[in-house]
N, C-alpha and C positions, 0 to 999 in steps of 0.2 A: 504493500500500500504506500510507505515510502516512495518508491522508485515512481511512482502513477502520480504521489502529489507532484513530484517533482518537476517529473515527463510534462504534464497537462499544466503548470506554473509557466514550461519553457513556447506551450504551443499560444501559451496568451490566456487563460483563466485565469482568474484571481486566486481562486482554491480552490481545494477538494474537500468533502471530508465522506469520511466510508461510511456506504448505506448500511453496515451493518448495525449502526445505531439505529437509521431508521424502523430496523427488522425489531430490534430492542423496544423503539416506542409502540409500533403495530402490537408486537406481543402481551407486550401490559397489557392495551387498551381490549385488547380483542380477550383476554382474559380475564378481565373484569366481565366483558360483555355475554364470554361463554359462563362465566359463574352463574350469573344472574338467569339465564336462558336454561341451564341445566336443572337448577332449583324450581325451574317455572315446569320442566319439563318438555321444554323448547326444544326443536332440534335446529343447528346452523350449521351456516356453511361459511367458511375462510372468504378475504373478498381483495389477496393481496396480488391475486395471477389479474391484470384485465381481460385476458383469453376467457380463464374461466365465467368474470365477472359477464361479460359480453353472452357468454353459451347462457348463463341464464335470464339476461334481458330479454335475449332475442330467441330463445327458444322455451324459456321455462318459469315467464313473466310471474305466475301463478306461487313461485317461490322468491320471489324478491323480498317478499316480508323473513324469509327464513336468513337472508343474506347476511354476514356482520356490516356493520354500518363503519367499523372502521378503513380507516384509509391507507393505502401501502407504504412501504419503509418510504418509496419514493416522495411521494407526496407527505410524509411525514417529516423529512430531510428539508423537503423545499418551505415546510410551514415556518419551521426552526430558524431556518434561514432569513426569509423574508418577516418573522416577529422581531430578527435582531436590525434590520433594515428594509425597507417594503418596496427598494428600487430594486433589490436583489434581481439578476436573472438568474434561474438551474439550471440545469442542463444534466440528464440523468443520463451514466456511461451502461453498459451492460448487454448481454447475449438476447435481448429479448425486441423485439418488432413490434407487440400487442402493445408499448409501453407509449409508445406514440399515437395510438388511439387515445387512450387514458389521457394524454399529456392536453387533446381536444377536447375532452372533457371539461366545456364551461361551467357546470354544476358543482366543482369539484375545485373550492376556494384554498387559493393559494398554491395550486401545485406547481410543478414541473413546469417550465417553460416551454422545453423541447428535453428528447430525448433520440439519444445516437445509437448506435451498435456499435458493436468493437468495430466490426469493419471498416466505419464509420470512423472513426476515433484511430486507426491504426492506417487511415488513410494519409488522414488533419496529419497524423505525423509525419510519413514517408515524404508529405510535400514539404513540409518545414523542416525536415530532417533533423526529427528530433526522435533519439531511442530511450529506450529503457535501460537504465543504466545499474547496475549490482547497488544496492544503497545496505546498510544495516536496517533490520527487522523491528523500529521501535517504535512506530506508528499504530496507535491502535484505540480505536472510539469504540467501538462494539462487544458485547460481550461474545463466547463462544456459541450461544445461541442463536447471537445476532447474526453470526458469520456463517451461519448453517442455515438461513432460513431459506435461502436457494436451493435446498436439495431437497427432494422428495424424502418428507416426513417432518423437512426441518419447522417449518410453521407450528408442527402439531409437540414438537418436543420443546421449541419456548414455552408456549404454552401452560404446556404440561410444568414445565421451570416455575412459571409466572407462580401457578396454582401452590405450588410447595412455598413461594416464597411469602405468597399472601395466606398463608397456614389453611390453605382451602384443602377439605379433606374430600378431595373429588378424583377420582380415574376414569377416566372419561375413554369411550369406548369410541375410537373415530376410524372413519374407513379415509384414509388417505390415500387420493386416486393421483396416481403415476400416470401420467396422459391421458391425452382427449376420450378416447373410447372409454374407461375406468369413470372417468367423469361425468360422462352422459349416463352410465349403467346409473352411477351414484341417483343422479338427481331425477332419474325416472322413479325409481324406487320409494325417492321419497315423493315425489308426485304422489304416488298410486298410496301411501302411508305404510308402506313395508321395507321401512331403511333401517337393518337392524341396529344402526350404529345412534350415534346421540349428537355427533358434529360429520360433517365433510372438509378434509383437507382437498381442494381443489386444485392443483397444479396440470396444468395443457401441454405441457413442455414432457419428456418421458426422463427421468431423473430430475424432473424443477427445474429451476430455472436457468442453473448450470447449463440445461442439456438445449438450451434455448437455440432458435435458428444461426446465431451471429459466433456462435461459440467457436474458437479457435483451436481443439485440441480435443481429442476423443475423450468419452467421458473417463474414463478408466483412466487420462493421461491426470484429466484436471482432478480425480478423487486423489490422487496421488499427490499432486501440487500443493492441492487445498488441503490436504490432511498433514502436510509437512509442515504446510505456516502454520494453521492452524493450534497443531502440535506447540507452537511456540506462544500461544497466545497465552493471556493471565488467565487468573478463573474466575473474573469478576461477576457478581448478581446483574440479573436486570436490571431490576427495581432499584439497585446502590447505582448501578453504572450511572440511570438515570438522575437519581436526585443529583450523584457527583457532579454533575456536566449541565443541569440545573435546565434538563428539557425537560421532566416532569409534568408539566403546566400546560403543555404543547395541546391546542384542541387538537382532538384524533380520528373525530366524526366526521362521516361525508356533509350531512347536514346541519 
């Protein structure tokens, strides 16, 4: 993360800072939301993929009320931002296409300005010729959950973090769908009121978000990459990461 503020400093941004805090504020907020929805007997579903968020606008309108109403790491980055400044522009980096729908999302105050793909982003360099350069590994806003929340499960194991850390004595039985087809079985099911589970983790993507159209490296390369930095990271709380860093307060609702 290092090397990326530095790289994208040199193409002309102002800064970076890593969405995995963003993943951090989603998870609180969406664990609050599953608390409450569990005790009511509510069943939800995750609303951080746009892909997935989009398959149930437009094909499964009828569960829109089931949706979490929190907003993505992305759009939770860009609010944090634009609360310290409101000229602020984002620009959100990452493997994912759907993100640039979301980012037209007028309803959806304060987000993302625009959003790139590596491709994208690995272009802006090769013309300014500017590389990735070996930096030390001591960069780092997100907890280890935050930095997981791109991978198929990782939503549902913040989460589940959040829940232990707000003494919630809940296990929460979620069917976490790994790509589109997974996803559609999901929300037919609970259409019809036969979703054995009590949440849907919804990711479009086949490993999350990782596995995203823009991604540069097979997945098998990047669980390798990612598990090595990873590996170096602290073991900071959610909940502490946040108050530490004093985005707590952050609204986190679409509406």
């Amino acid at each position: 993360m290092a090397s990326w503020k530095t790289a994208l400093k040199k193409v002309g941004f102002a800064d970076m800072v890593e969405v995995a805090l963003g993943g951090d504020m989603t998870a609180a907020a969406e664990a609050a939301e599953w608390a409450e929805a569990y005790k009511e007997g509510k069943k939800m579903t995750t609303s951080c993929c746009p892909a997935f968020v989009n398959m149930i606008k437009q094909h499964f309108p009828q569960l829109l009320d089931n949706m979490s109403t929190t907003v993505s790491p992305m759009c939770a980055i860009s609010r944090m931002l634009k609360e310290k400044d409101p000229e602020t522009v984002t620009v959100f980096i990452g493997p994912c296409i759907a993100k640039k729908s979301e980012t037209l999302d007028l309803n959806i105050k304060d987000n993302a300005d625009y959003a790139m793909t590596f491709g994208e982003i690995r272009a802006m360099m090769r013309a300014k010729g500017v590389e990735l350069e070996p930096e030390e590994n001591t960069y780092q806003e997100g907890s280890v959950f935050g930095k997981r929340f791109g991978n198929a499960g990782g939503v549902t194991a913040a989460v589940v973090e959040c829940f232990k850390e707000m003494n919630e004595d809940i296990t929460p039985n979620v069917m976490k769908c790994n790509g589109a087809a997974e996803c559609k079985k999901a929300l037919l099911l609970m259409k019809v009121g036969k979703l054995p589970a009590d949440f849907v983790e919804g990711m479009a993507c086949v490993g999350g978000c990782v596995g995203g159209p823009s991604k540069h490296k097979t997945e098998l390369e990047a669980k390798k990459a990612r598990d090595l930095l990873i590996g170096q990271a602290d073991d900071r709380e959610v909940h502490a990461n946040l108050k530490n860093l004093g985005v707590d307060q952050v609204a986190m609702h679409r509406h």
